[in-house]
VOPAGU-2260 file (C-alpha; in pm, 1 decimal, decimal comma):
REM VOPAGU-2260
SITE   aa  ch    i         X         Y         Z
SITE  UNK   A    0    5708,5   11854,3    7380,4
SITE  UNK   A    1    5530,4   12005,1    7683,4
SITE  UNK   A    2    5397,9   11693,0    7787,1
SITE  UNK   A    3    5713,1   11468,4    7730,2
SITE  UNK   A    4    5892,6   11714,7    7963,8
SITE  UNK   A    5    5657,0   11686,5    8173,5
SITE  UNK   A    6    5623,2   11247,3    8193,7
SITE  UNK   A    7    6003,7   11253,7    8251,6
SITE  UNK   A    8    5985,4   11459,2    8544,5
SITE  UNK   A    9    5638,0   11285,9    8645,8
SITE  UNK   A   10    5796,3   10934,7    8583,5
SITE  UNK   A   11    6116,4   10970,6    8675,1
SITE  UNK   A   12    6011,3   11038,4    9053,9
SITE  UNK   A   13    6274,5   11229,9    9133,6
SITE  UNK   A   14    6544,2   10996,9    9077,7
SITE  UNK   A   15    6849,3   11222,2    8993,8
SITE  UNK   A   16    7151,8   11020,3    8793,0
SITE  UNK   A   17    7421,5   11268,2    8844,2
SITE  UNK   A   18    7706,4   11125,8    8915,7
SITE  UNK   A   19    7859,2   11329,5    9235,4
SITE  UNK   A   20    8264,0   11432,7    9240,2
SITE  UNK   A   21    8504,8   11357,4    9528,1
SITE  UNK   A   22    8761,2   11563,8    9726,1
SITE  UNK   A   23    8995,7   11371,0    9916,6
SITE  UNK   A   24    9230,9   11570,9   10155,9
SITE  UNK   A   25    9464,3   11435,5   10373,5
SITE  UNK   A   26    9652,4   11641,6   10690,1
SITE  UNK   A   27    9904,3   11419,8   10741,8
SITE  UNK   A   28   10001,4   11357,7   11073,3
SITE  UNK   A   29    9665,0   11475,4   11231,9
SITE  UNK   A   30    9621,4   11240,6   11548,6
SITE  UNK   A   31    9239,3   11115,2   11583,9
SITE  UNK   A   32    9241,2   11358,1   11976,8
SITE  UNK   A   33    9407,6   11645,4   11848,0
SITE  UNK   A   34    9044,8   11814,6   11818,6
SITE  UNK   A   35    9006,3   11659,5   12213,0
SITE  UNK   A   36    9256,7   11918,0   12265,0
SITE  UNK   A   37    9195,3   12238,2   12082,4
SITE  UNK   A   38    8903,3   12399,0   12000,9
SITE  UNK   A   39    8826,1   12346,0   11619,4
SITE  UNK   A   40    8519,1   12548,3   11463,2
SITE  UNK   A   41    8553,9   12409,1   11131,3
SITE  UNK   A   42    8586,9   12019,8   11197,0
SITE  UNK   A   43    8287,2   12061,1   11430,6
SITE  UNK   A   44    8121,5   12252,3   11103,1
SITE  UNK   A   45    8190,2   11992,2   10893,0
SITE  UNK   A   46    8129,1   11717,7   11139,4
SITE  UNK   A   47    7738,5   11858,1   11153,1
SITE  UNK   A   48    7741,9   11871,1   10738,8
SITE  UNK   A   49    7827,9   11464,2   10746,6
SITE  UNK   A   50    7998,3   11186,9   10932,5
SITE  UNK   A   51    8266,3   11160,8   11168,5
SITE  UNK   A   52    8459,7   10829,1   11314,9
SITE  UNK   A   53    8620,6   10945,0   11656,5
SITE  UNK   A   54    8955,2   10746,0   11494,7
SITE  UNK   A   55    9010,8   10522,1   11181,5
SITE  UNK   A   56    9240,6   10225,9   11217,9
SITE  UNK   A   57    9579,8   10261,0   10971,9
SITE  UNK   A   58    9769,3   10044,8   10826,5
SITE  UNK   A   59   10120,8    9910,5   10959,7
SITE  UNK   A   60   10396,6   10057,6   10954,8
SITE  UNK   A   61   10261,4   10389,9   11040,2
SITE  UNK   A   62   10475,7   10592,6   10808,9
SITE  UNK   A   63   10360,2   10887,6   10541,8
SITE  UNK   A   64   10413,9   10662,5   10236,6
SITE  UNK   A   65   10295,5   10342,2   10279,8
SITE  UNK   A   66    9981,5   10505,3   10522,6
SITE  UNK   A   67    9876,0   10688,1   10238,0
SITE  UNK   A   68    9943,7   10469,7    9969,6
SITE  UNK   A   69    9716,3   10223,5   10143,9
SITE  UNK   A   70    9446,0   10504,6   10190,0
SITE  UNK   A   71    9479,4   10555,9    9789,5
SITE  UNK   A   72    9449,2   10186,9    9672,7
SITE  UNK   A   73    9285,8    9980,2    9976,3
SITE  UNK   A   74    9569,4    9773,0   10045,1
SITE  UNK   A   75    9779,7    9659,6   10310,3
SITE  UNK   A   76   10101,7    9749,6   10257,7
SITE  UNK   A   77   10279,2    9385,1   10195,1
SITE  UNK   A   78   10010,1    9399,2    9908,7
SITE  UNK   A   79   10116,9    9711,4    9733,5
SITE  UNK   A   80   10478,9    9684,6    9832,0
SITE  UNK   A   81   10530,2   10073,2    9989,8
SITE  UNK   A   82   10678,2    9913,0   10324,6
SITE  UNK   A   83   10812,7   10215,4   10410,4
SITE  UNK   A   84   10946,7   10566,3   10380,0
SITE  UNK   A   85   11242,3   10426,4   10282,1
SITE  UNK   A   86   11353,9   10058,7   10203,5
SITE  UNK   A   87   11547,3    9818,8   10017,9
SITE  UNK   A   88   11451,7    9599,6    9715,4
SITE  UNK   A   89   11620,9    9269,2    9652,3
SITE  UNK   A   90   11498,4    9213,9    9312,7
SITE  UNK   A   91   11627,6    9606,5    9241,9
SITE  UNK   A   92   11930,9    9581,7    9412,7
SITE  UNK   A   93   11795,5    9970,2    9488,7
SITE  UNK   A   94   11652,5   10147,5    9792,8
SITE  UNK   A   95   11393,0   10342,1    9774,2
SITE  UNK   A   96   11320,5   10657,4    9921,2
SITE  UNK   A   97   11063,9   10943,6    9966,9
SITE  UNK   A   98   11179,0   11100,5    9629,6
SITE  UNK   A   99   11161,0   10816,1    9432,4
SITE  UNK   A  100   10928,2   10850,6    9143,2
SITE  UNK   A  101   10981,9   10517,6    8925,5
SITE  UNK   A  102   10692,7   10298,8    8840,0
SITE  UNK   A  103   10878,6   10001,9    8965,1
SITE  UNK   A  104   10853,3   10063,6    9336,8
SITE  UNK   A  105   10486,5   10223,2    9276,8
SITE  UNK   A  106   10289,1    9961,1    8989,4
SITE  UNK   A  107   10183,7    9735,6    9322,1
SITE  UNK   A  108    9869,7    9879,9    9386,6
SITE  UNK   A  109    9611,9   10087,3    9185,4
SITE  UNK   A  110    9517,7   10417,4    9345,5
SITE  UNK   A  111    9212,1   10579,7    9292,1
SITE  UNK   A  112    9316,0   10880,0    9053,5
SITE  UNK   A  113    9446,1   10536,9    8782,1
SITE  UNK   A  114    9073,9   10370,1    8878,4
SITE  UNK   A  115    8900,4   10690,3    8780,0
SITE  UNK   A  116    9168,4   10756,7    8470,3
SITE  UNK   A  117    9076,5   10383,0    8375,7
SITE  UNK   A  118    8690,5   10447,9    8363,3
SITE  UNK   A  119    8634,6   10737,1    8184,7
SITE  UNK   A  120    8651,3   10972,4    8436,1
SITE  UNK   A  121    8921,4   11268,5    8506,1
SITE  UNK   A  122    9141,8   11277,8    8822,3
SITE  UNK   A  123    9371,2   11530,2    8931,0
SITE  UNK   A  124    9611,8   11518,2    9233,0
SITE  UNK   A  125    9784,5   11828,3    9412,8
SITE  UNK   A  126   10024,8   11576,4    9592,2
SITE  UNK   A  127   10021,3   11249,5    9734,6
SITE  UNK   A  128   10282,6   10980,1    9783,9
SITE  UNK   A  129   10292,5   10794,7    9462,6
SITE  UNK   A  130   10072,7   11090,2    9218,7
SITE  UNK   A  131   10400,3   11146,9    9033,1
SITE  UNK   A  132   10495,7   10846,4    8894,7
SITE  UNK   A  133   10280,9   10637,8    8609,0
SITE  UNK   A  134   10153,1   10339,4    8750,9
SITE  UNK   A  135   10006,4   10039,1    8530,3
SITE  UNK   A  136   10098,1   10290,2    8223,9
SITE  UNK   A  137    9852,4   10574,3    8401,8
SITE  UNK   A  138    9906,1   10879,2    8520,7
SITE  UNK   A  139    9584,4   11140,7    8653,5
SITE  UNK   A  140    9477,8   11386,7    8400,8
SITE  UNK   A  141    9581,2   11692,3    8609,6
SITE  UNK   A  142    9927,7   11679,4    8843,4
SITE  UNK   A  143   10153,9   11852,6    9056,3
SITE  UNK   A  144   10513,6   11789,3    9149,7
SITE  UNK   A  145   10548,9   11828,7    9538,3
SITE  UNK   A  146   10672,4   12151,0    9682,8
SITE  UNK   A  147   10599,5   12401,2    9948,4
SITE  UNK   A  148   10282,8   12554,8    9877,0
SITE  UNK   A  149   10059,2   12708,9   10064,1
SITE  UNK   A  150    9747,9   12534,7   10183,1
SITE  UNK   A  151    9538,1   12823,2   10024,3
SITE  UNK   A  152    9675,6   12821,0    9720,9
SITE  UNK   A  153    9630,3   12446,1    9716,4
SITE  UNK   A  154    9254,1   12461,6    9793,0
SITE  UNK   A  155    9172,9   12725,9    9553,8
SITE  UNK   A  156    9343,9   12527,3    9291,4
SITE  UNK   A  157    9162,3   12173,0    9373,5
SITE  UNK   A  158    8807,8   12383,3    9364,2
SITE  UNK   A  159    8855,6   12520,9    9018,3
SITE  UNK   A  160    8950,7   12212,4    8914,6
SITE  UNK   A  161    8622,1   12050,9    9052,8
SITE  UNK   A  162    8405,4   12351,2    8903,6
SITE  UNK   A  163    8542,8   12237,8    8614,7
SITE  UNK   A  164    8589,7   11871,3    8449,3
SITE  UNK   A  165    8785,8   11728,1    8675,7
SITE  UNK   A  166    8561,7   11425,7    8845,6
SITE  UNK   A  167    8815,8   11362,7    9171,8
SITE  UNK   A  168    9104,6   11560,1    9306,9
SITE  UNK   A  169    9321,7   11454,5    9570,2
SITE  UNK   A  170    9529,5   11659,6    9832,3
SITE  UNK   A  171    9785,1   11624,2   10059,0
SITE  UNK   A  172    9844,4   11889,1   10325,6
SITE  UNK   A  173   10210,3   11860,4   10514,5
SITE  UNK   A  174   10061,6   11957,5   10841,1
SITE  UNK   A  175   10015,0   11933,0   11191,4
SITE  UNK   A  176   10316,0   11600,6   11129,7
SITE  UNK   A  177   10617,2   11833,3   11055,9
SITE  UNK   A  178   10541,8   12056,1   11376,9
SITE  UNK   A  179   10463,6   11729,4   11542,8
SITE  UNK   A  180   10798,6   11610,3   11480,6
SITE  UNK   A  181   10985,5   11877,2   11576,9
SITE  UNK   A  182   10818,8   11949,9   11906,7
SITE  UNK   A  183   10582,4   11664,9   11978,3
SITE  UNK   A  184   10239,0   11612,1   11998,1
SITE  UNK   A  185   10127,2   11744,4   12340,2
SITE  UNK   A  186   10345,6   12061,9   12264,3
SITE  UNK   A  187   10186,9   12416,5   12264,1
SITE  UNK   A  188   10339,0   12452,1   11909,6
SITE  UNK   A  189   10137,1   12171,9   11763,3
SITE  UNK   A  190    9790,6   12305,3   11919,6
SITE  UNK   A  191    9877,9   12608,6   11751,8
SITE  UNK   A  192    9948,2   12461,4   11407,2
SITE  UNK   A  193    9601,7   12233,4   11455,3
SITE  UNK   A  194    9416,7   12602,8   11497,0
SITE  UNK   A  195    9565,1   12684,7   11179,1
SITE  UNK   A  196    9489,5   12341,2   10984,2
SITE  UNK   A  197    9144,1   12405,6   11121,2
SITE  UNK   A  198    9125,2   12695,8   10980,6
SITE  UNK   A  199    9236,9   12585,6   10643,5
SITE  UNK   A  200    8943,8   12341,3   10659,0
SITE  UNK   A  201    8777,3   12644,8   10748,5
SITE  UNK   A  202    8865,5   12809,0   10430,0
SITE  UNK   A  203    8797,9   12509,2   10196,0
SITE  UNK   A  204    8411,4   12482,3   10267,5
SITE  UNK   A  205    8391,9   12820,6   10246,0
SITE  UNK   A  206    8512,1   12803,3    9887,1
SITE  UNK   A  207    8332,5   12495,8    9829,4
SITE  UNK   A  208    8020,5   12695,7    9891,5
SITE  UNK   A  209    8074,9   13034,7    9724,9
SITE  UNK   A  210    8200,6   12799,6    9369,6
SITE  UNK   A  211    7883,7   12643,8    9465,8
SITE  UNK   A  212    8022,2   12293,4    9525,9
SITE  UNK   A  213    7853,1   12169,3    9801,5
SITE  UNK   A  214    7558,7   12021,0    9631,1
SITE  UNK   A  215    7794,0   11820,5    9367,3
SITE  UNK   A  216    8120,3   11709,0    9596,0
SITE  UNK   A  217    8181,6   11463,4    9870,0
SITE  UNK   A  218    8450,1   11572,0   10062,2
SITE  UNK   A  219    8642,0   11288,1   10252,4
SITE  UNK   A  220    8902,0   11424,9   10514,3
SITE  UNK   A  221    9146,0   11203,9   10681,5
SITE  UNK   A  222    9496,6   11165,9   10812,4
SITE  UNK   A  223    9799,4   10912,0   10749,9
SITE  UNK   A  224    9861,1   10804,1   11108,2
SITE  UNK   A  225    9920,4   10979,5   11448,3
SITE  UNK   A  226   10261,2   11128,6   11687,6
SITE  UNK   A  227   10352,2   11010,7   11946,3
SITE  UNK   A  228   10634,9   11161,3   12198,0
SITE  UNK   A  229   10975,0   11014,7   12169,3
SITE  UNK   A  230   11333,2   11121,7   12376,2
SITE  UNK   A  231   11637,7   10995,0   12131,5
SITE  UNK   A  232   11885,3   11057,3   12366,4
SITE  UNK   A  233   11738,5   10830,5   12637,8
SITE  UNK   A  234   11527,0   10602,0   12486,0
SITE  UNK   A  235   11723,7   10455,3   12201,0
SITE  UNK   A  236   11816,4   10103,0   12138,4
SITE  UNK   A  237   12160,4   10055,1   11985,7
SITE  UNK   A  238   12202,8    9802,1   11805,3
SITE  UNK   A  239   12603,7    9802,9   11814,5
SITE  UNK   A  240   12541,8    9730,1   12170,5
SITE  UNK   A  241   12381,5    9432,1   12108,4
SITE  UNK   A  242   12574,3    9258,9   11810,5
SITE  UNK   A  243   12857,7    9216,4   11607,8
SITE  UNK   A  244   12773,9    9432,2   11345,9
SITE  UNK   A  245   12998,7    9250,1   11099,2
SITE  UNK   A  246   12735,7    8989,6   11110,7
SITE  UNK   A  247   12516,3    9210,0   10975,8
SITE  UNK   A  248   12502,5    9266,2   10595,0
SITE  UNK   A  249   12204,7    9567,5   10534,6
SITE  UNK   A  250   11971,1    9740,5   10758,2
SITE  UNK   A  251   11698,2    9983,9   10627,2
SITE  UNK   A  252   11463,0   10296,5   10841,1
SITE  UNK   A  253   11535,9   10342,5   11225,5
SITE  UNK   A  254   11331,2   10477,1   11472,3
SITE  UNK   A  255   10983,1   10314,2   11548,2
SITE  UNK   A  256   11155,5    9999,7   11335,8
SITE  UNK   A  257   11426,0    9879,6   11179,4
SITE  UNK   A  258   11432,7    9609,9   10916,6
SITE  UNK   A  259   11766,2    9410,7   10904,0
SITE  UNK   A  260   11943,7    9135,9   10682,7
SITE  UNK   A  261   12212,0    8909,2   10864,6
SITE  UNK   A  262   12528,3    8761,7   10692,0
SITE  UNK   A  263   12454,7    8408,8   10547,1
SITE  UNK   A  264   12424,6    8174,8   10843,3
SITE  UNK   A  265   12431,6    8459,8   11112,6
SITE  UNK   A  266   12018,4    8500,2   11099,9
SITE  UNK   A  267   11969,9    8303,3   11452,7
SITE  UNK   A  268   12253,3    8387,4   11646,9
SITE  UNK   A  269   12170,6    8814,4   11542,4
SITE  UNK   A  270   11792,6    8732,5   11638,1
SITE  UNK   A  271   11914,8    8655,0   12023,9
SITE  UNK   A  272   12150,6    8894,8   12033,9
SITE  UNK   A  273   11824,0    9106,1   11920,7
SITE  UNK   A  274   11618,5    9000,8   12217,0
SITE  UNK   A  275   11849,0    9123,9   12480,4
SITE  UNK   A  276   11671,5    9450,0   12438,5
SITE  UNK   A  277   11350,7    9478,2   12653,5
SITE  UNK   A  278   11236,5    9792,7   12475,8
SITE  UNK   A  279   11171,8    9653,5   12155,1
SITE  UNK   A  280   11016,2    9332,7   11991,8
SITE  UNK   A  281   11229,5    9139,6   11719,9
SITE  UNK   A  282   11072,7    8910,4   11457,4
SITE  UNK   A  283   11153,3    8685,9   11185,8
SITE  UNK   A  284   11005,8    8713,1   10894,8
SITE  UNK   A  285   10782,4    8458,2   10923,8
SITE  UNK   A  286   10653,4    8499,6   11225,4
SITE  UNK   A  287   10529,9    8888,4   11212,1
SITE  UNK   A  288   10197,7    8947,2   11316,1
SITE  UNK   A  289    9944,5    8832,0   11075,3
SITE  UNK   A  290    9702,0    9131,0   11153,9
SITE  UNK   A  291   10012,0    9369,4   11056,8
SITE  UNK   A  292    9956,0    9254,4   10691,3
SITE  UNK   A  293   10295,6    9296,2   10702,1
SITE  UNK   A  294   10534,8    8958,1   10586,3
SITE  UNK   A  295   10471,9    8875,7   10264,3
SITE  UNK   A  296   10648,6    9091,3   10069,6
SITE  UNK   A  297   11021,7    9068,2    9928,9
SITE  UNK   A  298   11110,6    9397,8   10067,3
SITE  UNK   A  299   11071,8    9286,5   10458,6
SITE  UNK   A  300   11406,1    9211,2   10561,2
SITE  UNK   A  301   11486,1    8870,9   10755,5
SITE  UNK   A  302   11450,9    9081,5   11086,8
SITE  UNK   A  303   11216,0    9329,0   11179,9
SITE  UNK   A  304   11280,9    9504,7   11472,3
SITE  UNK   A  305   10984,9    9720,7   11630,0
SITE  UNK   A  306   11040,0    9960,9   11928,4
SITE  UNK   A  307   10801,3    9953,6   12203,0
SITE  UNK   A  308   10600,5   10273,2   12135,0
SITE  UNK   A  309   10797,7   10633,2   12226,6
SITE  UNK   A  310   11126,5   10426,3   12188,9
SITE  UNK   A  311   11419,4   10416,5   11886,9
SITE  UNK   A  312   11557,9   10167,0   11694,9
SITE  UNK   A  313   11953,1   10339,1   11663,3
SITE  UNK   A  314   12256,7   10249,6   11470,2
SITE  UNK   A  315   12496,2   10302,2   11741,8
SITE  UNK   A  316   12542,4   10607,2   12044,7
SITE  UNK   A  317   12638,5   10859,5   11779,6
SITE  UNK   A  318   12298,1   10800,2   11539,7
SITE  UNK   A  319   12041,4   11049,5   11659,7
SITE  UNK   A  320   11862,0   11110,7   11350,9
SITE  UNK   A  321   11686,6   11447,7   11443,2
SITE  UNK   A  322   11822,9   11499,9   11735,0
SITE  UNK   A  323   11574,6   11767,5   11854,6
SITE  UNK   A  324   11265,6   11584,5   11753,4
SITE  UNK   A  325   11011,1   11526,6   12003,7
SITE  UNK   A  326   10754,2   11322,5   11824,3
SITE  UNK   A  327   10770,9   11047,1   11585,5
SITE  UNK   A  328   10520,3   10789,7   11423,8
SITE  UNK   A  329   10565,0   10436,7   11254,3
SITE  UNK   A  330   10483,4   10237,3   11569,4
SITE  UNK   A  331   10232,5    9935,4   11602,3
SITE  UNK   A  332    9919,9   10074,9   11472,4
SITE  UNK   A  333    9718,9    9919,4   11735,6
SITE  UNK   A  334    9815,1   10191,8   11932,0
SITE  UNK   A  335    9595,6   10458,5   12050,6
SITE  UNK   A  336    9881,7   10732,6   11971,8
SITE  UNK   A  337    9900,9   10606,3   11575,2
SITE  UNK   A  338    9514,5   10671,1   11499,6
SITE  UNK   A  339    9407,3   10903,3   11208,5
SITE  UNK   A  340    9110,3   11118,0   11189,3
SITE  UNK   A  341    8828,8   11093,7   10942,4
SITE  UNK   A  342    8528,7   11352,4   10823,7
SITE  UNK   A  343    8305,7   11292,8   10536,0
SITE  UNK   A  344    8063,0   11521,8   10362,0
SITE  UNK   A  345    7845,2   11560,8   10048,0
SITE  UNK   A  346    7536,8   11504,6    9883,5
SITE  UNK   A  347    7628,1   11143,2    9912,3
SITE  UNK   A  348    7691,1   11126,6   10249,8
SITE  UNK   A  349    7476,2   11116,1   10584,4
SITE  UNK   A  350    7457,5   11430,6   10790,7
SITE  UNK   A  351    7543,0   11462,8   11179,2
SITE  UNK   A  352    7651,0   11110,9   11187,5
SITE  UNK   A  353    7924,7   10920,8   11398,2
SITE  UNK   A  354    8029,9   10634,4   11216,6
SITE  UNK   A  355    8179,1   10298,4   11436,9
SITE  UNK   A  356    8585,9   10293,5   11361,7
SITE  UNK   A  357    8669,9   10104,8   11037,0
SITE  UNK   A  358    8963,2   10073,3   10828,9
SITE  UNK   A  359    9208,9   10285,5   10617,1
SITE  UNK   A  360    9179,9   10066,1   10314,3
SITE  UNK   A  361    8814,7   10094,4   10364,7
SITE  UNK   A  362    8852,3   10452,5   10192,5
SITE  UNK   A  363    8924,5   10304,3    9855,8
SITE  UNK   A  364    8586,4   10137,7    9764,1
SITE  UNK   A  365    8397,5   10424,9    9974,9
SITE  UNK   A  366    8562,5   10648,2    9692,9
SITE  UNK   A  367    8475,9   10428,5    9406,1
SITE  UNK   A  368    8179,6   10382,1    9533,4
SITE  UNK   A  369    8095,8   10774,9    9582,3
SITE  UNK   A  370    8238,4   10789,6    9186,9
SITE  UNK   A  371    8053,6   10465,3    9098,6
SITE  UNK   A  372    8332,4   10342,9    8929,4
SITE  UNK   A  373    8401,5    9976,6    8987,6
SITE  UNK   A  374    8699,7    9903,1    9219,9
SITE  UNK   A  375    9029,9    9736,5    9194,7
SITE  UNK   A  376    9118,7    9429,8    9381,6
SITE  UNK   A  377    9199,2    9573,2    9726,6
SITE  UNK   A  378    9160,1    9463,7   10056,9
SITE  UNK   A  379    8869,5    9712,4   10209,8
SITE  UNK   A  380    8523,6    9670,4   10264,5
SITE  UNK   A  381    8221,9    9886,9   10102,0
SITE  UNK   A  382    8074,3    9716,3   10446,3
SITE  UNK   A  383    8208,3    9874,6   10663,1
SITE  UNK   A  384    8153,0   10244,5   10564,8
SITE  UNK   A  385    7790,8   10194,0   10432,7
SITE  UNK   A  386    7591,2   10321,4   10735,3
SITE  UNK   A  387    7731,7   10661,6   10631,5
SITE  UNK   A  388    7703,7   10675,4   10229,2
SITE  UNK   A  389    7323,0   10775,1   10134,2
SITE  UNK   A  390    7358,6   10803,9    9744,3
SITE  UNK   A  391    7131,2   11029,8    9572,1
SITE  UNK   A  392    6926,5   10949,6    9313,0
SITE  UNK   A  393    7018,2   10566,1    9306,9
SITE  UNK   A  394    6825,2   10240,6    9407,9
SITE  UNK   A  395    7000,7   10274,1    9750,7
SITE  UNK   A  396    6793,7   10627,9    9843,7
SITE  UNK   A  397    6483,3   10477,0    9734,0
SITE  UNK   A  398    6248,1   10270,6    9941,0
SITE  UNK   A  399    6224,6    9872,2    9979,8
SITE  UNK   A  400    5882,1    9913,8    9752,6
SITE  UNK   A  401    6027,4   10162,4    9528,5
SITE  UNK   A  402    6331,7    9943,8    9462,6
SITE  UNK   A  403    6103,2    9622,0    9413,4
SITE  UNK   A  404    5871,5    9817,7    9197,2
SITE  UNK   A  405    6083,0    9992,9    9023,0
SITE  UNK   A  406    6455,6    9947,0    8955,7
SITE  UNK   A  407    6632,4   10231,3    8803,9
SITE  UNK   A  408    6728,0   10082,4    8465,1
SITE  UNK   A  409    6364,9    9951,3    8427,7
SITE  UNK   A  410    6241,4   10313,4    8532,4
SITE  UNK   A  411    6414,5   10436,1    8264,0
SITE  UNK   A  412    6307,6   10252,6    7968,3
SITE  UNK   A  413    5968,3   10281,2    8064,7
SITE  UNK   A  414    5935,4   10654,7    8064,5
SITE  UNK   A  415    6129,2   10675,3    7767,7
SITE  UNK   A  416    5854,1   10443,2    7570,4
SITE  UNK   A  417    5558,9   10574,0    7700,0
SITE  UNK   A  418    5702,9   10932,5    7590,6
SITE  UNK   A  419    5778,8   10812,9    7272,0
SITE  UNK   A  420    5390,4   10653,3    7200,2
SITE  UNK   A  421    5265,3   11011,2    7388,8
SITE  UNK   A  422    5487,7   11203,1    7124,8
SITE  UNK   A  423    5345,6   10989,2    6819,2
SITE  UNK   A  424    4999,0   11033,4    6900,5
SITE  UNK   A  425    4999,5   11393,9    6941,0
C-alpha cells in the first residue's frame, strides 16, 4: 500500500483535480471610478489577491434587471428577453415588472445557478434578478426571496453555504445604486456609502479566510451598470409637448428611455413629432443600433426613445418620477458614466493582475469555466477573460511539454496501471 501511495503522488506530478467553487457578488450600482474617488482598503486588498479591469463594458439598457440577467446567462438582452425593469409583452398581453416572478418572462436565458443545477453540481442564490422564479423547469438548490437584509448577514450565510456542499452561490448587494439615486453619484452621501460597501468586501474575505475558503473559492465581484447625475425638473423631455398623445396607444419605463407603440397608421407622423426634441435620440425599431443588441425582440416597442445622457424621457410637466433623485442609470452603455466594476480572486485566478476591459456576458463562460461545467449558448467569450484564469491542477497550469507529454486523462490511467502491476507483484 505504501508504495501505491506513494506512485500516485510520484506520478501524478502534482496535478490536483479539485474542482474549485465560485462566489459571485454583485454591488449594484457601483460605478467603475467610484474607488478613483474614495479611498477603499479592501478592493485594493483584493485587487493584490487577483485581477482587476479598471471598467467592464454592460449590456444595453443599463437597468438592474436586464444588466444582471445578462451577467447571469451571457446574453444580450434582446436574447434573453429582460429589456427592462419594467416592460410590456405582446404575446402576454402583460407587463412586467421588478416583482414579477413567472417563468414566462424569465425561461429566455439560462443563468448560471440552472447550468450548475443541470450538471450535477449545487447552486444557491441570496438574491438576484430572476433567482426566484424556475426557469427551463430549474430552480438552484438553495434560495432566498428578496428582502432587506443586511450585507453581513448575507455574507455569513453565502460562506457557510460554500463550507458546505453548495458548489456556487450568488449575491446581490442593493448598494452604493439606492444612495446613488437619491443623491447622485458625485454626492458626499454616496462616498460615504462606497466606504461602507468597501468595508463589507472587507468583511467577506475576512470570513472567507477564517472558514478557510480562500484556497477552494474564486470570488468574482462586479456591478450592474453605473449613475450618472440627472435634474428632472430641468432636464426632462415631455412627450405631451411634442405629440398628440391620442396617437399614441402604450408607452413603457421613462427616464434614460422610453419605449412607445403608436396607433395603427400613426408610427411615422409620432416618429417626427419625436425628433423635435434635441435632447434625446428616437428610433424605429429597425433601425436601433446593432451594437446595442437591442431590436430583435418582441418586447421593443415600435419607438424607442433614448435621452441624451443626464436627461429624462417624461410623460408630461406633472410626471417627475422621484422627484428628489439626483442620479439615474439606463443610458447608452457606451458611456463612461454607465461602466461597472470588476475584481476576481481564487485559486483559479491570476494574482496582481489588470485585465484589458471585456464584456458583461463574458462573466458567464468565465464562471462555467471556473466550475468546469460546460456552458449554455450565450453570447460571451472564454477569450476574452483568459489572460486572467490560471486553473489549478488542469492541462492549462501545466507546461507546453508537460501537456504534449502528458495529458491529464492519459496521466491518469497510467498511474493507475502501473499501481495496479506494482500491487500484484508485491
Amino acid at each position: 500500500m505504501t508504495v501505491t501511495v506513494f506512485l500516485l503522488l510520484a506520478l501524478g506530478l502534482g496535478v490536483d483535480s479539485r474542482r474549485s467553487k465560485v462566489l459571485l457578488v454583485s454591488m449594484d450600482g457601483f460605478r467603475w471610478d467610484y474607488v478613483n474617488n474614495v479611498s477603499t482598503p479592501n478592493l485594493d486588498r483584493l485587487a493584490g489577491m487577483g485581477t482587476r479591469a479598471d471598467y467592464i463594458n454592460n449590456t444595453f439598457c443599463t437597468k438592474t434587471f436586464p444588466s444582471h440577467f445578462s451577467v447571469a446567462t451571457g446574453l444580450y438582452e434582446e436574447s434573453h428577453g429582460i429589456i427592462g425593469n419594467v416592460m410590456y409583452d405582446p404575446e402576454f398581453n402583460e407587463n412586467f415588472t421588478t416583482r414579477s416572478t413567472e417563468s414566462k418572462w424569465w425561461n429566455g436565458g439560462e443563468p448560471i445557478w440552472i447550468t450548475a443545477v443541470k450538471q450535477g453540481l449545487k447552486s444557491a442564490t441570496y438574491f438576484w434578478p430572476g433567482s426566484e422564479a424556475e426557469i427551463r423547469g430549474f430552480r438552484p438548490t438553495t434560495y432566498k426571496k428578496y428582502a432587506t437584509v443586511d450585507t453581513q448577514v448575507q455574507i455569513d450565510t453565502v460562506t457557510d453555504w460554500l463550507t458546505g456542499d453548495i458548489d456556487l452561490a450568488v449575491m446581490y448587494i442593493p448598494q452604493p445604486d439606492k444612495v446613488g439615486h437619491r443623491y447622485g453619484p458625485n454626492s458626499p452621501e454616496v462616498r460615504q456609502k462606497v466606504r461602507e460597501v468597501d468595508g463589507a468586501v472587507g468583511y467577506l474575505l475576512d470570513q472567507l479566510q477564517e472558514k478557510k475558503l480562500l484556497s477552494v473559492v474564486n470570488l468574482v465581484l462586479t456591478s450592474d451598470h453605473g449613475m450618472t447625475e440627472i435634474d428632472f425638473r430641468n432636464k426632462r423631455i415631455e412627450i405631451a409637448s411634442l405629440v398628440d398623445l391620442k396617437d399614441i396607444v402604450r408607452t413603457s419605463d421613462r427616464g434614460p428611455l422610453m419605449h412607445i407603440t403608436p396607433v395603427d397608421g400613426k408610427l411615422d407622423s409620432v416618429y417626427e413629432a419625436l425628433q423635435r426634441s434635441d435632447k434625446m435620440t428616437v428610433y424605429k425599431k429597425e433601425d436601433i443600433p446593432d451594437f446595442w443588441h437591442y431590436k430583435n425582440n418582441r418586447r421593443v416597442m415600435p419607438l424607442l426613445c433614448v435621452a441624451d445622457e443626464g436627461w429624462s424621457v417624461l410623460w408630461d410637466q406633472n410626471d417627475l418620477i422621484n422627484h428628489t433623485d439626483r442620479g439615474n442609470h439606463g443610458y447608452d452603455n457606451r458611456l463612461s458614466s454607465m461602466k461597472p466594476l470588476f475584481y476576481a480572486a481564487g485559486p483559479d485566478i491570476r494574482s496582481n493582475h489588470t485585465t484589458p476591459p471585456f464584456l458583461s456576458v463574458d462573466i458567464y463562460p468565465l464562471l462555467c469555466s471556473l466550475l468546469e461545467i460546460d456552458p449554455a449558448p450565450n453570447n460571451g467569450s472564454l477569450e476574452r477573460v483568459r489572460n486572467f484564469v490560471a486553473k489549478q491542477g488542469s492541462a492549462e497550469g501545466l507546461s507546453n511539454e508537460c501537456r504534449l507529454l502528458f495529458p491529464c486523462h492519459i496521466l491518469s490511467v497510467l498511474t493507475v496501471l502501473v499501481c495496479f502491476y506494482i500491487s500484484r507483484k508485491l
